[in-house]
N, C-alpha and C positions, 0 to 999 in steps of 0.2 A: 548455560544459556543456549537455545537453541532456538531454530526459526522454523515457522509451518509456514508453507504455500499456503493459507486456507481458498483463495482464488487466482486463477491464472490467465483468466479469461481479459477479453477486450472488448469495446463495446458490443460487435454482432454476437448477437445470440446462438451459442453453441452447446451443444447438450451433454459437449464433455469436459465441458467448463465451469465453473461456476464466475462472477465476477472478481473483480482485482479486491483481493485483501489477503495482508501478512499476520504472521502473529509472532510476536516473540514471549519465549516461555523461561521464565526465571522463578525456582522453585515450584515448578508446577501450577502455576501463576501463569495464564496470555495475557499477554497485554496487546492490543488490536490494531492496526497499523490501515489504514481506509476501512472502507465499508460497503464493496460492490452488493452487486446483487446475490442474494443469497447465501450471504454473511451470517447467517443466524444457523442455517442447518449444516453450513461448513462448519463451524463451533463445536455446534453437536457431533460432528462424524470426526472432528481430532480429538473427542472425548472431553470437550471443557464443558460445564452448565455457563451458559448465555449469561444468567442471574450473579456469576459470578467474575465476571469480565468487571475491571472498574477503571480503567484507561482507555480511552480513542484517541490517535495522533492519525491526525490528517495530512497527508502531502500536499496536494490541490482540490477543485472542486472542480474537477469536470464530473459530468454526472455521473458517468461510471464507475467512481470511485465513492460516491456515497450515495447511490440509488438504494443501499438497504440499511444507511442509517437510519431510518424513521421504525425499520421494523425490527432494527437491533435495542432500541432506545426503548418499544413499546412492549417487546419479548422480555426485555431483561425484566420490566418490571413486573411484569404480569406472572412469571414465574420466580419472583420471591427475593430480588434485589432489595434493599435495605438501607443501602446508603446511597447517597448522589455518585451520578456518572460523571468522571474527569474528561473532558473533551478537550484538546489542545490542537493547535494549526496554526497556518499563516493568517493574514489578517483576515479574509472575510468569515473566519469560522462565527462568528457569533452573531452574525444577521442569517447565515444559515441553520444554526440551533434556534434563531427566535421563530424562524421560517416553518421550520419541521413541528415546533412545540404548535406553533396555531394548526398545523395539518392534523393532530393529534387529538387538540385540545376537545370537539366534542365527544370521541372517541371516551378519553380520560376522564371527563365529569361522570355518562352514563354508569363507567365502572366503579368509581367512587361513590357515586349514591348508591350504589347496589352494597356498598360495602369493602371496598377493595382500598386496603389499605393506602395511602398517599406517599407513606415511605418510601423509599429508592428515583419518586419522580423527579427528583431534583438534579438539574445539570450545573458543572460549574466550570463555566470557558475559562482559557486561559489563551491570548495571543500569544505565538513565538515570533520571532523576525530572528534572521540571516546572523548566523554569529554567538545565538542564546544558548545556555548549554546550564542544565536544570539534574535534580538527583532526584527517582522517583523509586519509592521501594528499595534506598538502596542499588538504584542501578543508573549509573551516568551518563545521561542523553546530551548529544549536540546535535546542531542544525545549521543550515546553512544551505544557500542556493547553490546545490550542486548540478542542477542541469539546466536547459534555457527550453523550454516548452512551449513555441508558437508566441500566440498572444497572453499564455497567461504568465503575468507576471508574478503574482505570491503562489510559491513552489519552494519547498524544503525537502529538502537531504538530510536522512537522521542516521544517524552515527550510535548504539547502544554498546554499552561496556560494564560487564557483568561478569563475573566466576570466571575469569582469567581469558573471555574470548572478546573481540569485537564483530561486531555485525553493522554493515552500514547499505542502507538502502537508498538506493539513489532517487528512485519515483522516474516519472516518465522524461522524454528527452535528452537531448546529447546534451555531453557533458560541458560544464563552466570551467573557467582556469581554478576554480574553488575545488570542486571534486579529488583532485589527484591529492593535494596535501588533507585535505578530508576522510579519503578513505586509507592516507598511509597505514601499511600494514595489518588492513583488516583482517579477519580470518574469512571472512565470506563480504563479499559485495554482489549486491541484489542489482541489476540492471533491465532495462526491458527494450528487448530491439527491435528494427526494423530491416525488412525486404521491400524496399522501395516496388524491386521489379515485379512483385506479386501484389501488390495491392489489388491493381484492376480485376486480374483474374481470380482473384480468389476471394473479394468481396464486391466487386460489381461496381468499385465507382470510377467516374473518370478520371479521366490523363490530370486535368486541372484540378480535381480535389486530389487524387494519390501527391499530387506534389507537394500540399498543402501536408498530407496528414505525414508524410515522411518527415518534413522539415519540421516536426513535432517531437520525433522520436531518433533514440541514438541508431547509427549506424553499426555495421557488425566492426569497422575497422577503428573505429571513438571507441565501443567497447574492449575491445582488445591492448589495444596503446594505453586507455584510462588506469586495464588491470596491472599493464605490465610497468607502467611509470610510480602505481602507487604498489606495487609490491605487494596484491594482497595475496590469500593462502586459493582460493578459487572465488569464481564465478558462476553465481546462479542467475539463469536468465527467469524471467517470467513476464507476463503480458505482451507476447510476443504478438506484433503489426507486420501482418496480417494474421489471425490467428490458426488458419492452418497451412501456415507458410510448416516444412517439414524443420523440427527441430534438431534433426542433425544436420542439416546443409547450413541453419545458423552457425549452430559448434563447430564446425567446419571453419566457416570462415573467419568467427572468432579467431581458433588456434592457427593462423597464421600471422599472429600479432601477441598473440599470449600462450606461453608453453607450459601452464599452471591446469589445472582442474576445471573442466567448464561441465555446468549441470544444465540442461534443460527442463525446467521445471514443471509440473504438474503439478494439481492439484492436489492438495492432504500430504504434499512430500514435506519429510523434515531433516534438518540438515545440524 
């Protein structure tokens, strides 16, 4: 089992980024983990067909994390999917599938009258809540509220365990008293940090939003304590707040709190 970056980006648009999504690959199998933007041609350039993707697990719904679900959903079909798309999340995932499928919907008649097969358009949700822990393909998923993200309250922490490794990705925000026996002895735990001090300067907002968006996201020293309490094997950071905050001065400050493996992630990296 292994893990792609397929995005590493944050909300501001950056050109050497693409948006926030993971993938985990189990026998040559992704399975997709959000859905920023430009989630279909990162697919492409880890070498998977789109059409072949047949799991989404969503962590939350702020919109950067599923601004290219509607064009992953409409790609996969269009280029030769076959069976319905499994989409799983916290609870509002399935007013946001009925949401995307009307954005779609005249899109999807046009090509059906013309002839385009109806197979593969079918989604089929599934809610998770805090604690659920599911077998997909053979590979055993948990979840749970591992971090605390501002206002949004439905936020999952997934946990996969597959061919002898674990992988547990936290999603955005500092960590819950949940997190640490969550990720005991992962081999890699996925985190995404913040530099409070660089918000301003390096995306232009104010003193009063930077304070807002920091208290959204974990801290370099919550990261560090989170990895060294739960004992995993390293730390990959990605979606880093602010996004060109310099990503060794994070690692930096990490490794004064954890003396394990820390990666700064990048796009198309796999681990």
């Amino acid at each position: 089992m292994d893990l792609i970056l397929l995005g590493t980006g944050s909300p501001p648009p950056d050109p050497s980024t693409s948006g926030h999504a993971d993938g985990i690959v189990v026998d040559d199998r992704l399975y997709l983990l959000d859905a920023g933007r430009n989630v279909c041609r990162q697919i492409a350039a880890a070498g998977f067909p789109v059409q072949g993707v047949d799991h989404l697990f969503f962590t939350h719904f702020h919109s950067d994390h599923f601004t290219g679900f509607a064009d992953f959903y409409i790609t996969r079909w269009l280029f030769g999917a076959l069976t319905p798309l499994k989409v799983w999340g916290p609870a509002p995932v399935e007013e946001h599938v009925k949401r995307m499928l009307h954005y779609y919907e005249y899109d999807i008649e046009i090509r059906a009258e013309e002839g385009k097969p109806r197979e593969g358009l079918g989604i089929e949700v599934a809610t998770l809540d805090p604690g659920d822990s599911i077998e997909v393909d053979g590979i055993k998923i948990m979840v749970e509220k591992g971090t605390h993200h501002g206002n949004v309250d439905d936020i999952l922490s997934y946990r996969f365990e597959a061919e002898g490794r674990v992988i547990v990705i936290a999603s955005d925000g500092g960590p819950t008293e949940k997190l640490v026996p969550f990720a005991k002895g992962a081999d890699i735990l996925v985190m995404h940090p913040c530099v409070p001090d660089m918000i301003v300067e390096l995306i232009g907002q104010t003193p009063e939003m930077a304070e807002i968006i920091a208290g959204h996201h974990a801290k370099t020293d919550e990261i560090g304590r989170t990895a060294t309490d739960a004992e995993v094997g390293m730390v990959v950071l990605s979606h880093l707040t602010p996004p060109r905050a310099p990503g060794e001065l994070v690692v930096e400050e990490i490794s004064r709190y954890y003396k394990g493996n820390i990666a700064a992630g990048e796009d198309l990296q796999r681990f």
